[in-house]
N, C-alpha and C positions, 0 to 999 in steps of 0.2 A: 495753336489758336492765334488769328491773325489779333492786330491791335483794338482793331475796331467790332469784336467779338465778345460778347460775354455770355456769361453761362449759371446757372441755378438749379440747384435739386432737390426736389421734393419726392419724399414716398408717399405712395396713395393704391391703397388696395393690394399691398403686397409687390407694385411695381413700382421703378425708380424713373420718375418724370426729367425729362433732361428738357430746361428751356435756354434756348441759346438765342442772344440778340443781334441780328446782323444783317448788313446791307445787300444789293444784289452785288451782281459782276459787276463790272462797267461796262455798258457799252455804247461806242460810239454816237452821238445824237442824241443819243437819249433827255429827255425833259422833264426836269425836274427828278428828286430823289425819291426815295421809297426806303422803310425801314421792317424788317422778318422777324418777325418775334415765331421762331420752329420749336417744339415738343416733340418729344422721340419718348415712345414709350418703351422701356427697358423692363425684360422679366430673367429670374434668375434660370437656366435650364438645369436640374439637378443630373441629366447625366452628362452633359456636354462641361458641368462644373464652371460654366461665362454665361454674363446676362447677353442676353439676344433681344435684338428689336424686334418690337409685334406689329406696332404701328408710329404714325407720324401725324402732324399736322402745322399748318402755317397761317399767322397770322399778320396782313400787312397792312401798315397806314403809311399815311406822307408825313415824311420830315427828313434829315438829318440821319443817320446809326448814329454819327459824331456826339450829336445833343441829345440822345437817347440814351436811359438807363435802367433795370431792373433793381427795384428800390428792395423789396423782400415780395415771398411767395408763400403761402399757405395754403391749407384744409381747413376752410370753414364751412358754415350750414349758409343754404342759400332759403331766404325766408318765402320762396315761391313756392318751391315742391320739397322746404324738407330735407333734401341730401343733401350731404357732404360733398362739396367738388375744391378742386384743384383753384386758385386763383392768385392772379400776378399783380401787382403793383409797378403800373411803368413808368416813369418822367421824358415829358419831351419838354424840350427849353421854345419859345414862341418870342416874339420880336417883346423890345422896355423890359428885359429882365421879370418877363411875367411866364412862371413856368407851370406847364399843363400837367396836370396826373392823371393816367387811365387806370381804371381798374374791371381788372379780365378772368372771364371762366372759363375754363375748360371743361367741355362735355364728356361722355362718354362716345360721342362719336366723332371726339376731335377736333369737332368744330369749338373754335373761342369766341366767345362772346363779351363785347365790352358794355360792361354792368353800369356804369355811370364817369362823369369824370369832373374836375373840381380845379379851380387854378389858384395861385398862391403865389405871392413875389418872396417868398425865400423857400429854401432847400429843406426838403422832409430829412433830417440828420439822428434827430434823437428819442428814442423810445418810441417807433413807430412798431404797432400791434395790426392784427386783421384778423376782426374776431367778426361771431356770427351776424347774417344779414344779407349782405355782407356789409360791415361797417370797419372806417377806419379811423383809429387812434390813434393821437401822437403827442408827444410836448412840445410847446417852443418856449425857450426861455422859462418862465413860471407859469404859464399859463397851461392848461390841458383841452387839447381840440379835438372834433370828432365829425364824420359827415356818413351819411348813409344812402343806399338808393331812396329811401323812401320821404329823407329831407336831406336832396340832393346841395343846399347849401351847409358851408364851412358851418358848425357849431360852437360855440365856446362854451365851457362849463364856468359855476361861479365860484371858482377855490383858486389857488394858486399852490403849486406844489412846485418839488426842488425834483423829483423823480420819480419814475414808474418800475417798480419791484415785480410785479402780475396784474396781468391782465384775463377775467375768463369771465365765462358764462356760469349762473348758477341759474336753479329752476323758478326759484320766487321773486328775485331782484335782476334777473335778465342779464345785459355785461354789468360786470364787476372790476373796482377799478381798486387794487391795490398801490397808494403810494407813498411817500413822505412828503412833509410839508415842517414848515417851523411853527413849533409849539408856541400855544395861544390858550385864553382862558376863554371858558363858557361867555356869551355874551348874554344868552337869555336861559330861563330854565329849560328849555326844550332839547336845546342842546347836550350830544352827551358829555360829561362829569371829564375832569382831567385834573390831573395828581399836580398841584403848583411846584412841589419838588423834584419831580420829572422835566419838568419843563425847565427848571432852574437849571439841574444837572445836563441834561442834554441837550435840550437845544433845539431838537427835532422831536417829531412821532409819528408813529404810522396812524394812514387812516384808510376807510374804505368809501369807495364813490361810486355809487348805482347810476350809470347814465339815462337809463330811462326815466326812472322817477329822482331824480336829482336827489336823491338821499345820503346821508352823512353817517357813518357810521365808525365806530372807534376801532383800533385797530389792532387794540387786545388780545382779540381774538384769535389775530394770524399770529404774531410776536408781539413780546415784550419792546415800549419803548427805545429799551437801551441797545435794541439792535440794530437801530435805524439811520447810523451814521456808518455800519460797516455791509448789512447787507447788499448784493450786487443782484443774486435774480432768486425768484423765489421758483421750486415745481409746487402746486395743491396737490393732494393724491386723493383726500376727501376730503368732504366740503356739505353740511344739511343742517338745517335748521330745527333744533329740539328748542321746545317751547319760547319761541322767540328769542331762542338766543343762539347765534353763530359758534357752530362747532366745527372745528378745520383741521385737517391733521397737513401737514407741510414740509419740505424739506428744502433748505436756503444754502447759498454758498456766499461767503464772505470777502472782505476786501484781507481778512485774515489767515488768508487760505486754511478757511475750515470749512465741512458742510455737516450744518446743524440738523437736526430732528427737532418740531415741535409738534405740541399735539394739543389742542385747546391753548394759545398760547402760551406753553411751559414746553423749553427747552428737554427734553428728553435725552439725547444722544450725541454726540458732537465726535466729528473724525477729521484728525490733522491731511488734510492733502498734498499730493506728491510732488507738486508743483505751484509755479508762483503764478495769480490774474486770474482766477478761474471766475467765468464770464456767462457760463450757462450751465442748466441740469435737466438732463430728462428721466425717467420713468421709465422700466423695461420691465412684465410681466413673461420672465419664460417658465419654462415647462416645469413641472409638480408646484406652480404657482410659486417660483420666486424670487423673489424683486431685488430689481438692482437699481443705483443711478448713477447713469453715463455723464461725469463732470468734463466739459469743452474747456481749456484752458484759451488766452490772446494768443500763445506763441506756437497752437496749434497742435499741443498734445492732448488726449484723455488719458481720464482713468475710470474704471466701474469700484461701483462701492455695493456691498452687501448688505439688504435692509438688517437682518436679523443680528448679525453680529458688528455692523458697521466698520468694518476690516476693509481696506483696499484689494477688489480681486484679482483686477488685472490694471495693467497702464501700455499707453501706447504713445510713439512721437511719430511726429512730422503727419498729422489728421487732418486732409480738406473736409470732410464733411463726415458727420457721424448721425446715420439714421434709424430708426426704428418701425421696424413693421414686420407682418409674417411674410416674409422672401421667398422661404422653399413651403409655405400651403399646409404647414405641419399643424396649423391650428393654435400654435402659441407665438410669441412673441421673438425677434431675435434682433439681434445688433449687425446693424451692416457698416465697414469702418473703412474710407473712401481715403488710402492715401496718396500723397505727391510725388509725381511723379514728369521732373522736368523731362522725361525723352520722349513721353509719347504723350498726343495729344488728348486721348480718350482716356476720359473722369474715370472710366471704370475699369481701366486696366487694371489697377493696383486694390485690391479687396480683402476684405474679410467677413467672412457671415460666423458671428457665433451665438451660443446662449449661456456657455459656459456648462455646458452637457455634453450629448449624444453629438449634438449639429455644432461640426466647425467644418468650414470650407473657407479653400485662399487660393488667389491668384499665385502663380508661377510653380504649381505644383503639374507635373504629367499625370495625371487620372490614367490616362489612355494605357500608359504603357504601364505603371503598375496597380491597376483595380484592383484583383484579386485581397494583394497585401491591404491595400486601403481600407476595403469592404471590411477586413479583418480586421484591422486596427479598431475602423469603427464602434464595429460589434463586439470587440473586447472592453472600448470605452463605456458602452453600454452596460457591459454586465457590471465593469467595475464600477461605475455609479449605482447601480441597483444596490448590486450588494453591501455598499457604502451607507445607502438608503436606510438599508434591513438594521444593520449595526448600528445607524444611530436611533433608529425606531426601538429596539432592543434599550439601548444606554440609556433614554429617556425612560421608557417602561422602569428599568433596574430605578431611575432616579426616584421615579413617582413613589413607586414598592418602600426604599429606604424612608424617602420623606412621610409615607405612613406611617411606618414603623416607629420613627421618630415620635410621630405625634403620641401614638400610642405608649410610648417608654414616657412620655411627659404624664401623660394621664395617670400611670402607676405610679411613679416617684409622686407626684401632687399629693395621690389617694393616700401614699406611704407614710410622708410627712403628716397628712391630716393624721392619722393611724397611732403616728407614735407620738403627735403631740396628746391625745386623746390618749392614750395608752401610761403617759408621763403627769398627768392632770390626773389621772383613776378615772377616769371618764367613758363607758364603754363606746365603742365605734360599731356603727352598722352600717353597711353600704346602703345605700338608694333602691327599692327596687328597681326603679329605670335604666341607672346606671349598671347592675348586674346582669342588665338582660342587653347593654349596651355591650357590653365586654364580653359577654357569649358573643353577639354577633360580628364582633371583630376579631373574635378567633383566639380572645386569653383567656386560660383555665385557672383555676384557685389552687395556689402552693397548699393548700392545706393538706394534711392526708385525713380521708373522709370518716375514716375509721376512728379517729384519735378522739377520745376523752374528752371534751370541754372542760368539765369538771373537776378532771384530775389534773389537767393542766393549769387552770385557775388555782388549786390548791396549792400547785406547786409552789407558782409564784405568789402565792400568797404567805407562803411558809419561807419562800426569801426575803421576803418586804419586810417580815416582821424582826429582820434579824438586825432592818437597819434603824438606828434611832431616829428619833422624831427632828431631832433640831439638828444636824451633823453638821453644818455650816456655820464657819468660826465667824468668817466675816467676805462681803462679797461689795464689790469694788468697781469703778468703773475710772479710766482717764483717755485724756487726747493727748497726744504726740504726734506734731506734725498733722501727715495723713494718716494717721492710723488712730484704730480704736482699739483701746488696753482693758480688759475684763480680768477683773483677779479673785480667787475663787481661793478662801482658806478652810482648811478642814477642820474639826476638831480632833487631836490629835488622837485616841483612843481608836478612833473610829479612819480615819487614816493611815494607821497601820495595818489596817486587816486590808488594804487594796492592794491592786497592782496594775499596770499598764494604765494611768488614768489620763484621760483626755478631758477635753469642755468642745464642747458645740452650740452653735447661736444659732435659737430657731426664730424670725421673725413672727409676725402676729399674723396668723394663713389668713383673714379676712382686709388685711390691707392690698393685697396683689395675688394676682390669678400664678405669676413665678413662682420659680419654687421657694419657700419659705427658706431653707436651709442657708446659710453664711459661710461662705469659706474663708475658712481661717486657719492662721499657723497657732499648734500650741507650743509652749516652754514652761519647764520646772525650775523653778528657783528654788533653791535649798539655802537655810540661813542658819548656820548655829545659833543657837539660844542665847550667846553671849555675843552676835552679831562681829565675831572675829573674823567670821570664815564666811564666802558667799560659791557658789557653784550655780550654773546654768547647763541645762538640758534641755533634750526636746523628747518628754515624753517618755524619757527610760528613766528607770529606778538604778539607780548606782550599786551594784554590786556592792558586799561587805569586803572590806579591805586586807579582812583574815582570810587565811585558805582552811575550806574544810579537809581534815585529817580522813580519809577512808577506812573504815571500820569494819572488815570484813564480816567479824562474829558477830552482828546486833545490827538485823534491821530495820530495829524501830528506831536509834538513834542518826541513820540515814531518813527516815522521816521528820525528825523532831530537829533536831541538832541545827541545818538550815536556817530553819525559819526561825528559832530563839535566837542565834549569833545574827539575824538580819536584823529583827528586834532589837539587841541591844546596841545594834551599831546605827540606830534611827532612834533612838529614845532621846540624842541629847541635840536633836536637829528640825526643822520647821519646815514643811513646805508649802510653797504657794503656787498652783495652778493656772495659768496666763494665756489666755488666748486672744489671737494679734490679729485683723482682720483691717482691710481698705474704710477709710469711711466716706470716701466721696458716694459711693455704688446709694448710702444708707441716708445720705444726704437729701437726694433725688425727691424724698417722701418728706420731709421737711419733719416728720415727724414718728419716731416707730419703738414700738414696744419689743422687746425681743426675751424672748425666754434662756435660761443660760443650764444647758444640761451636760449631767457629770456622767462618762463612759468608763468605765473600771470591771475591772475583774475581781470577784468578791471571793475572797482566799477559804479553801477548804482543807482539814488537816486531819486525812484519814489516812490510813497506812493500804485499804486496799485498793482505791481509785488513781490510776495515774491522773486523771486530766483533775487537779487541783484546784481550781475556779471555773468560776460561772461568770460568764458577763451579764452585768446591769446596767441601766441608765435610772438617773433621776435626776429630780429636779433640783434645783439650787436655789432658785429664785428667779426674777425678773426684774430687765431694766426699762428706764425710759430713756429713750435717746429726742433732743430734740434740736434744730438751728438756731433758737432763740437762746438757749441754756449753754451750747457752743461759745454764741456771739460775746455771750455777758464771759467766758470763761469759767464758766463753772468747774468744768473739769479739766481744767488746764492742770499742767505741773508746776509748782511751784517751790525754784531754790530758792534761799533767801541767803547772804553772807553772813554771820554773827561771830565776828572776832574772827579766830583761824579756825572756825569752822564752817560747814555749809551744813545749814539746820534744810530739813524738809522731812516731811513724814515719811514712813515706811513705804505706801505704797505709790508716792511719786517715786521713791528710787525702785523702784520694782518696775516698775511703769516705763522712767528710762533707759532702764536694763533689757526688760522685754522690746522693747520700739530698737533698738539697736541692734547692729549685728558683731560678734567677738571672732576678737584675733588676737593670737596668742603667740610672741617670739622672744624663741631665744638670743640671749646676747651672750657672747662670749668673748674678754677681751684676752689674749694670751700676752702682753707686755706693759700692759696699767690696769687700776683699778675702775672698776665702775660705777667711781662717787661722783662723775657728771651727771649722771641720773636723777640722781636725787633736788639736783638745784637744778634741770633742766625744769623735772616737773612741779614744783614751788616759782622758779623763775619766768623762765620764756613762759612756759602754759598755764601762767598762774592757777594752780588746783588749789583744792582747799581740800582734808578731808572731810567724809558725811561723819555728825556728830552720831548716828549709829551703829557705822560701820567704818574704824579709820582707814585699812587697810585700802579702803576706795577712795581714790581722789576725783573732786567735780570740777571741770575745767572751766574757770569764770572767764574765760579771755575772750575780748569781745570779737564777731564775727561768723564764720563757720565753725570756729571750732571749740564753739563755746555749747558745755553740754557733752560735749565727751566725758566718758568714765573712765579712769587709768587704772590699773591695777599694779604694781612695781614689788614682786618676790626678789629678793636676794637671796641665794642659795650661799654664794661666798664670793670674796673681794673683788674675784674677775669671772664670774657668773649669774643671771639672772632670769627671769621671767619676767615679759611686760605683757598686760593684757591689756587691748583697748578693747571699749563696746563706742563703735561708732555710726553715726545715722547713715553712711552712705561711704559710698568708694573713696570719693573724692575726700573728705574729710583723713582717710583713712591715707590716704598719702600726704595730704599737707603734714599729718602729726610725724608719719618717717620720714619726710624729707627736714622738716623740724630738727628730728630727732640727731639723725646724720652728723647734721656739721657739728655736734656736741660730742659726739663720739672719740674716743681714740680712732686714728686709722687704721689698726687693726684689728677692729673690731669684726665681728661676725654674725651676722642676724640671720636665724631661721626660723621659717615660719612652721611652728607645731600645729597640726591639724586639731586635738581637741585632747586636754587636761595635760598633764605634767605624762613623763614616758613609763616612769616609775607606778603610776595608780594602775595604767590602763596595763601594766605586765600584773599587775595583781588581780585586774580584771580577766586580763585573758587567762590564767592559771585558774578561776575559780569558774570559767567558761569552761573549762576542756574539763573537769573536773567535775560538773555538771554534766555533764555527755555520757562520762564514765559510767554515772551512779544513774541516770537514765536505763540505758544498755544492760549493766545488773539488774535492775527491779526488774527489766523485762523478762529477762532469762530466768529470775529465780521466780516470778508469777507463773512464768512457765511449766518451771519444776512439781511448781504445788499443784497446776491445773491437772499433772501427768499420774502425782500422785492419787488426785481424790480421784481421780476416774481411774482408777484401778487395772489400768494396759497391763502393767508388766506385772501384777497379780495372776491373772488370769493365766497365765505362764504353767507349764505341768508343774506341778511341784516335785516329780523326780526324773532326773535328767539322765540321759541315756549314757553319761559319763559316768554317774553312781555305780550304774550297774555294770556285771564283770561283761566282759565284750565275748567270751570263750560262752557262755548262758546263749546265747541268740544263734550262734553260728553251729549249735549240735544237729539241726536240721534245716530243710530248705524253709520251715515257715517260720524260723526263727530269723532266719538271712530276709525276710520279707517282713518280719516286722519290724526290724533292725532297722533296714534300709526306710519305713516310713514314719517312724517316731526320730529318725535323724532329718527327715527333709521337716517334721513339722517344728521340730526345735530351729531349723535353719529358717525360717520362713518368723516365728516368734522373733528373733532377733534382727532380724531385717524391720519389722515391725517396728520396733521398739527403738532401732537409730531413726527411722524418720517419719517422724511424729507433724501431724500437721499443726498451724498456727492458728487458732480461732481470729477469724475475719476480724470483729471487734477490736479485739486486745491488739492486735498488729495495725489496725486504722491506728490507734490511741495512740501504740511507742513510735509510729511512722512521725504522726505529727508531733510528739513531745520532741523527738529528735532533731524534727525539720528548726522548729521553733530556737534550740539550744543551737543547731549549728548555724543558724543564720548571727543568732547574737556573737556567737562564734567569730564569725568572719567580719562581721560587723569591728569587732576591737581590733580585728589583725588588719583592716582597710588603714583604720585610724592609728595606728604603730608607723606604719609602711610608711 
């Protein structure tokens, strides 16, 4: 392209408009100059795979090429008939620095036509628009101008703005002017309302300006304020008006290189961009409807962005011109990507058409010589998007299914909760009928079985309830620690010994939240000798008896009995408390909540012919009130207090810090001094005190984090011991051994014991396996008696063909044929008789007694290891 050449492209109707600005030849004589403004209409040919010219046309006036320019080009509506055409914007320079503007249509027969034209002594440089009318917009400086055929002089409007963001047509306020201006307050009340704090902070705002009817409108609607010092160019995608008020969905690119999603003025979606200056955005609708937008960077690269996931799809460098329109006629939309190409002169050598589907085509590829493979490829990318299609049509389906299902598992736990708070109240529960005829038509049936007894089952547990006393609850307790909430739940002790496996659960008040009432919380057992010498902590197991049972093959009832007395009296001289630890911020939220506090346990039976030995129950304990006010004041705070060398506080604050913490327990072991640093580390450095009801525990007064630790320090002998910390947190947990450390001999030796002394838990694991044992017997000798009362191996001949002489059978042949059948039916009786089957029942029953003994089983040999 020679110097004095320029060139513009515009798509319109699926073709690419090429308008190039330029002079004749010279020739000789000639008078006076003349300036070409040519259009070449370019269509894409889908088998030749190059766009080809269809037609031309040329449009000339006098002046200059030199002082001639193509300012910008677009497609807008011409207000005569209606249609969308093609129209240029051109500059000629005229004598006094007074320069002329035309603006020109293009027909569909080619011919151009100059629509009107307008003169101006400075240069159309910034935010120049050509929207419907045809009408043209522009800024200069702060002011905002406009001129149309129909008031062929300059316009001014009366705002003053810093910039133009979008410019378009809407159906009720005609053009519409999106732009920024510096923030101002209402002068009259007619005006709309503006945030003083806005204006404080930034400085600027968007606004909208209707140039027909000069209206003023806030700019809310498109974006927030505070975008209005980084946004660069706005696309609308939609734009209507519900009940007087501006609904706009939008997508903006920043001076941040980001492009955001808004939807009613509220940022939506925001995608970092791959590149720095992006300067424009368009809009691309292709095939199965879906949307992308093509970001134009200053240095001349794109990239396509994905509405739905806002991912980057593709990126491209060195882009003259990136357009959009249907190219190859397919009926959707596609991307045509124009790039540079200093060796040849023709815009459209270098190409790409795609949609990100079915349709890519590109320059410098041979069609000619490999079709066949192409066609193929093609048609493969086809099927592989279809079938891509189907699978996620499918995964969306699967998602939908789950997220019912979902709903549904909520609506049963809700019902369940209601069920068993009703259930724990005596309170009977009846479903709704609506709601029963809701649950048929969602497809859940009733666990009941239809068959069973109301009545007998009501009796049942009516004959267990009675077994439990009226008042069973010693005392019931509430603290705060930190973030957590401490429920302490004491039994009375008569009635605490007949349990086993005992849990608490917090049920909320089901009328304060549609969630589930239920609380998740951790539980722990505190065990306290009676004379507050000894403390132990568990989560939920009962401590084995420390004696081992003796196997008593001859007698067994005393394999019934014998157990559960030595458990007795190795729990008669000890106390437990019941603790359950739960988050309290979650409980916060309500500022105010009642919560019910129920006891899970297995209620101990002592029969000699039932293996499964309990029944689970729940009941109630009572209920708390939890509130932020009662918080604030400390109600339920912990409270040490120092008194001389001890630290006074009640039982259930030290319960309370013991549960809120977490225990660790190591060995120390010095092999060449003794371990009386210990002692004065913890009186000294850690200032403890002991609890005046338990000394064996020390309370760390030392101010900081590590105040509120509990120590526990056994001596075994001069150069071994046991330290136990219960600490709030990790960190805690190593300031006290790094403490610890430098007090140490150096060769000392710290291991950390996983849970109690090594010596309990080999007494535990020996009355484990020892339980397994006497399992596995009951089962075999219940076996024995089932084989007896059904009378099998009665039924047996009572004389056997070894009684008799064998010489009796064999004096004739039908004694050799009775012989031989009173011998196969004795062989077939004993056959019988080894393999006896197992009744269903009784094999469910020792399966899971087994299951249960060796899990605890394993359970002590993890904690040895």
């Amino acid at each position: 392209m020679l110097l004095h050449e320029q060139e513009q492209i515009l798509s319109y109707n699926g073709e690419v408009l090429v308008f190039q600005l330029s002079g004749p030849k010279h020739v000789e004589g000639a008078a006076g100059k003349t300036t070409n403004l040519s259009v070449r209409r370019m269509a894409f040919d889908r088998d030749a795979k190059l766009f080809i010219q269809k037609s031309s046309g040329v449009f000339s006036m006098h002046g200059n090429p030199l002082e001639a320019e193509i300012i910008c080009c677009s497609c807008t509506t011409d207000s005569r008939s209606g249609l969308i055409l093609p129209c240029v914007l051109l500059k000629k320079k005229k004598t006094k620095n007074i320069l002329k503007y035309l603006l020109l249509l293009l027909h569909s027969s080619n011919q151009i036509e100059q629509c009107f034209h307008f003169k101006l002594d400075y240069e159309l440089k910034e935010d120049v628009r050509l929207l419907a009318g045809p009408l043209v917009l522009w800024r200069h400086g702060n002011r905002l101008f406009h001129v149309s055929r129909d008031a062929c002089a300059v316009q001014t409007a009366p705002l003053q703005l810093s910039s133009i963001v979008w410019a378009g047509e809407t159906d009720d306020e005609g053009v519409l002017v999106l732009g920024v201006r510096a923030a101002h307050l209402p002068e009259s009340e007619d005006e709309p309302e503006f945030s003083t704090s806005d204006g404080a902070i930034w400085g600027t705002e968007f606004f909208a300006y209707a140039v027909e009817t000069q209206k003023v409108f806030t700019g809310t609607s498109f974006m927030p304020h505070a975008y209005s010092k980084v946004v660069s160019s706005v696309c609308v995608c939609k734009k209507e008006l519900l009940r007087e008020q501006l609904r706009i969905s939008l997508v903006a690119v920043t001076h941040k290189n980001q492009l955001i999603w808004f939807q009613d003025g509220i940022p939506k979606s925001v995608c970092e961009l791959p590149y720095e200056k992006p300067c424009s955005v368009k809009i691309v609708v292709t095939t199965s409807n879906n949307l992308l937008f093509i970001v134009s960077f200053a240095s001349g690269n794109t990239c396509a962005i994905w509405r739905d996931s806002f991912q980057v799809a593709s990126k491209w460098q060195k882009v003259n011109y990136v357009l959009v329109d249907d190219f190859i006629c397919s009926g959707n939309e596609q991307i045509l990507l124009l790039f540079k190409d200093d060796s040849c002169e023709d815009v459209l050598s270098r190409f790409r058409i795609t949609d990100f589907g079915e349709i890519n085509y590109a320059s410098g590829i041979n069609y000619k010589d490999d079709t066949p493979m192409a066609e193929g490829l093609q048609e493969n990318s086809l099927l592989t998007v279809q079938a891509l299609e189907t699978r996620l049509q499918a995964g969306y389906t699967s998602i939908r299914e789950l997220q019912h299902h979902l709903r549904l598992k909520k609506k049963v736990i809700l019902e369940s909760c209601r069920a068993l708070i009703n259930l724990v109240q005596e309170r009977s529960h009846i479903l709704p009928t609506a709601k029963e005829v809701k649950f048929k038509r969602e497809g859940l049936v009733s666990l009941w079985d239809d068959t069973e007894n109301p009545l007998h089952s009501l009796n049942k547990e009516a004959s267990m309830m009675a077994k439990v006393p009226e008042h069973f609850v010693e005392k019931l307790w509430q603290r705060v620690v930190d973030d957590r909430l401490i429920v302490g739940v004491k039994l009375i002790e008569s009635f605490s010994l007949s349990l086993s496996d005992i849990s608490l659960s917090l049920v909320m008040d089901p009328d304060l939240t549609l969630i589930s009432p239920i609380i998740e919380c951790q539980n722990k057992i505190i065990t306290l000798n009676k004379t507050f010498s000894a403390l132990a902590i568990s989560s939920c197991q009962i401590e084995p008896p420390p004696k081992k049972m003796k196997l008593d093959f001859d007698s067994k009832n005393d394999l019934e009995k014998d157990p559960h007395k030595r458990s007795l009296k190795n729990q008669v001289d000890r106390t437990k408390t019941f603790i359950a630890v739960t988050n309290l911020s979650p409980l916060l939220a309500f500022h105010s909540v009642r919560c019910m506090v129920l006891l899970h346990a297995k209620k101990q039976k002592h029969k000699s012919d039932d293996l499964q030995k309990s029944k689970k129950i729940t009941l109630l304990c009572g209920k708390i009130l939890l509130s932020l006010e009662d918080i604030s004041h400390g109600k339920y705070s912990v409270k040490m207090l120092r008194d001389n060398s001890y630290c006074t506080g009640s039982l259930e604050d030290i319960l309370a810090v013991l549960a809120a913490s977490m225990r660790f327990s190591f060995q120390i072991v010095s092999s060449e001094y003794t371990l009386t640093p210990v002692n004065s580390w913890l009186l000294g450095e850690m200032e403890s005190t002991p609890f005046k009801e338990c000394h064996n525990n020390l309370f760390c007064q030392r101010v900081g984090n590590l105040h509120g630790t509990v120590l526990n320090w056994t001596q075994k002998s001069p150069f071994e011991g046991v330290l136990t910390l219960f600490c709030r947190n990790m960190t805690v947990l190593f300031q006290c051994l790094h403490s610890l450390t430098r007090v140490l001999p150096p060769s000392s030796d710290i291991k950390l014991l996983r849970s109690g002394s090594k010596d309990r838990l080999t007494d535990q694991l020996a009355l484990a396996l020892e339980n397994e044992v006497l399992i596995s017997r009951k089962f075999f000798s219940s076996k024995e008696n089932e084989v007896e009362k059904s009378g099998t191996w009665g039924k047996r001949t009572t004389k056997k063909i070894s009684d008799a002489p064998v010489a009796s059978f064999l004096d004739s042949k039908e004694g050799v044929q009775q012989f031989r059948k009173k011998f196969q039916h004795e062989r077939e009786e004993n056959m019988l008789s080894m393999n006896q089957a197992v009744n269903g029942a009784l094999y469910q029953k020792m399966a899971l007694k087994m299951a249960e003994a060796q899990l605890h089983s394993d359970m002590i040999v993890w904690r040895l290891s």
